[in-house]
N, C-alpha and C positions, 0 to 999 in steps of 0.2 A: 897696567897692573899685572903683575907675575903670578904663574900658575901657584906658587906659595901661597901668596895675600889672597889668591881666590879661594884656595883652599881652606884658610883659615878665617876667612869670610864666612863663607859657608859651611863653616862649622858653628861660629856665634847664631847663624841664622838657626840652623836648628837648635840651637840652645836655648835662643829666646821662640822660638815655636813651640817645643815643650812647654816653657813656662807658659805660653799663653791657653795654649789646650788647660792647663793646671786653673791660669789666672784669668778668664776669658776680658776681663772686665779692668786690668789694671793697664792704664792710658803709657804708661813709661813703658812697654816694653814694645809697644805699636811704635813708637817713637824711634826708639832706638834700632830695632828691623828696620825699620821702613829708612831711616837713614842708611844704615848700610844697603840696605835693594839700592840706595839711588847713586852710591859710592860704588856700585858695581855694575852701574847702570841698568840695572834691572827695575827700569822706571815704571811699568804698568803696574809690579807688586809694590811697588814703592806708593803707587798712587793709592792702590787698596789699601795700604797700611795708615797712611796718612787722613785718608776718609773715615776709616774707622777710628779715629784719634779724636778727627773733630767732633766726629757722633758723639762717642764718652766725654767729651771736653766739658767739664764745670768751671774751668778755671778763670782767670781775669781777663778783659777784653783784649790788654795787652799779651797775654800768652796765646791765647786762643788767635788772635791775628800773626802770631808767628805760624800756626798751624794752616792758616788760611795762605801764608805766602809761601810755606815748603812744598804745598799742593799744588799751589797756581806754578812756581818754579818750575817743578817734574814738567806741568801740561804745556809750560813754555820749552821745555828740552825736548817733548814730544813733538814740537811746531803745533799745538795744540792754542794757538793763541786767544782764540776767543774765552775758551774755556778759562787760560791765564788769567786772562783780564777781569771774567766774574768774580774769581777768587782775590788775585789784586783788591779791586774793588771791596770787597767783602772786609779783608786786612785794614784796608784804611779807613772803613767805616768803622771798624772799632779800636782803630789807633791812628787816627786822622794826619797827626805831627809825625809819623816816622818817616823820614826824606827818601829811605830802601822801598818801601813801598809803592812811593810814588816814582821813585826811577824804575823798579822790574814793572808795573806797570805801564810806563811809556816806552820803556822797550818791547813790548808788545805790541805795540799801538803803531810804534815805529816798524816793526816786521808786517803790518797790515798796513802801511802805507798811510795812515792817519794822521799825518806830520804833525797838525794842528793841534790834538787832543795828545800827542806825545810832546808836544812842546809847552802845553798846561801842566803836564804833571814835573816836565824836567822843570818848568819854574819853578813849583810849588817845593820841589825836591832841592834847590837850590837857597830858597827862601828859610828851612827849615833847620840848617846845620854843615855839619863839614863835610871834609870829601864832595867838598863844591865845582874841583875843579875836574873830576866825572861828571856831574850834572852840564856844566858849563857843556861842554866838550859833546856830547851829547843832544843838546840842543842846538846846538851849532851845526851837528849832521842834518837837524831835523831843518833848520834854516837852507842849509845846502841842498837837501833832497825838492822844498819847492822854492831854488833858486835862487832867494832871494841872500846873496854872498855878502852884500854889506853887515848884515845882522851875524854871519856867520862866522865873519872875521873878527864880529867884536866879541862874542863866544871864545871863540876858539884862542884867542889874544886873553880872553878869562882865565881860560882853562892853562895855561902857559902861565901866568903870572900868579894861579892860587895853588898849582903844584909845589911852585917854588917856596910855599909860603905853608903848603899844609902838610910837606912830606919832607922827611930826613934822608928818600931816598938817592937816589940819582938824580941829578938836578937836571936831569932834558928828558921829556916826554918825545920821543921821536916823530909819534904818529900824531901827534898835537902840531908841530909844523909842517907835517907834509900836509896836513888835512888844510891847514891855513894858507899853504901854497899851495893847493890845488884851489881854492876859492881866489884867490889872488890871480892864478893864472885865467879862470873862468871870465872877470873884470878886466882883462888883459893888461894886467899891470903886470907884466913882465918882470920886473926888475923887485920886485916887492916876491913875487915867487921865487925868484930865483936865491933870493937872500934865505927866505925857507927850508928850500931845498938844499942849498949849500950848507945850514946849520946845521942838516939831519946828516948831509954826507959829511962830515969833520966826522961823524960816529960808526961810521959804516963799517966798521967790524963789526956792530951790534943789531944793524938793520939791514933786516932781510932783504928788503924792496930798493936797495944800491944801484943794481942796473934797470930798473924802473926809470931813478930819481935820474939817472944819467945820463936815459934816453929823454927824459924832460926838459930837461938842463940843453939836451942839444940840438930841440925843436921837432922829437921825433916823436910826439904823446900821441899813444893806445887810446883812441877814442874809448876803448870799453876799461880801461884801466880803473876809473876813479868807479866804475860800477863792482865790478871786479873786485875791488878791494874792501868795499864795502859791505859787500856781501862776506868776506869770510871775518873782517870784524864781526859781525852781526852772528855768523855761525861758532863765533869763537866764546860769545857772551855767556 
């Protein structure tokens, strides 16, 4: 963001601060601060603002669990994950069916290494609606993280085939076949990775990780690479 947009950030901030000195009690203006703190990442006041949101909060359970998952977000951009997870939790007790919930949820659960309890919710998250093939894909990490590569290839093989089906976008997920041939190469099915790998480099104008894939490709694999990588997905979320 540019010293301009900060600028003029922080001029609606005081705007809406006046009004609340004026308004102490009116829930939309907590709202709307407290979004911008967290678009400027000024996540702690983002956090107070959002808490004081849910305090005043009378509205339906559905509203009120959006409140409860812009909170847990912030404590999750903090690496705050425990704290995520109560709020998570919180959100889906009072809107039990929304799939967003149960995925920011188990991506928490997923940065505390809980594979198992991240891979209930990405179910549940899958079970419940679209933009299945995140959930998939996702699960598929969590299959990958305790090893078990059969379940993650047939993930990940999800995640590949409901992109194509749920999105107008770009028809190749990049990091959807590397992830499948790195579980592929884990199996030492070689030649099932390497088909992966070579689909992702046909696009390697667009994909960062090219001489990664190239040192794969020529039997030269970064033992720390697939940790490595996973890790700044994870910080990228």
């Amino acid at each position: 963001m540019g010293k301009k947009e900060d600028d003029g950030s922080l001029k609606v901030i005081e705007e809406y601060t006046e009004k609340i000195v004026k308004n102490p009690n009116n829930i939309d203006y907590y709202i709307d601060r407290g979004d911008i703190y967290f678009s400027i990442r000024e996540l702690e006041k983002a956090l107070e603002d959002y808490s004081r949101v849910i305090e005043l909060s009378s509205y339906s359970n559905s509203t009120k669990g959006r409140y409860y998952r812009d909170r847990g977000y912030t404590y999750y951009c903090l690496k705050e994950y425990k704290k995520a997870i109560e709020d998570f939790s919180k959100a889906i007790e009072l809107e039990p069916t929304d799939r967003d919930y149960h995925n920011n949820r188990g991506n928490a659960y997923y940065y505390l290494k809980e594979y198992e309890r991240a891979m209930e919710d990405y179910s549940k998250a899958i079970k419940e609606g679209w933009s299945r093939h995140r959930y998939y894909h996702a699960r598929g990490d969590a299959y990958y993280c305790l090893k078990e590569y059969e379940k993650a290839i047939e993930d990940y093989s999800k995640a590949i085939e409901r992109y194509s089906i749920e999105t107008d976008l770009f028809p190749l997920r990049i990091d959807y076949y590397i992830d499948r041939g790195d579980a592929y190469y884990c199996l030492k099915e070689y030649e099932k990775a390497i088909k992966d790998y070579s689909c992702a480099l046909e696009f390697e104008s667009i994909c960062e990780e090219v001489e990664d894939l190239k040192k794969i490709i020529s039997g030269h694999l970064d033992s720390d690479f697939k940790k490595h990588r996973k890790q700044e997905q994870l910080d990228n979320f």
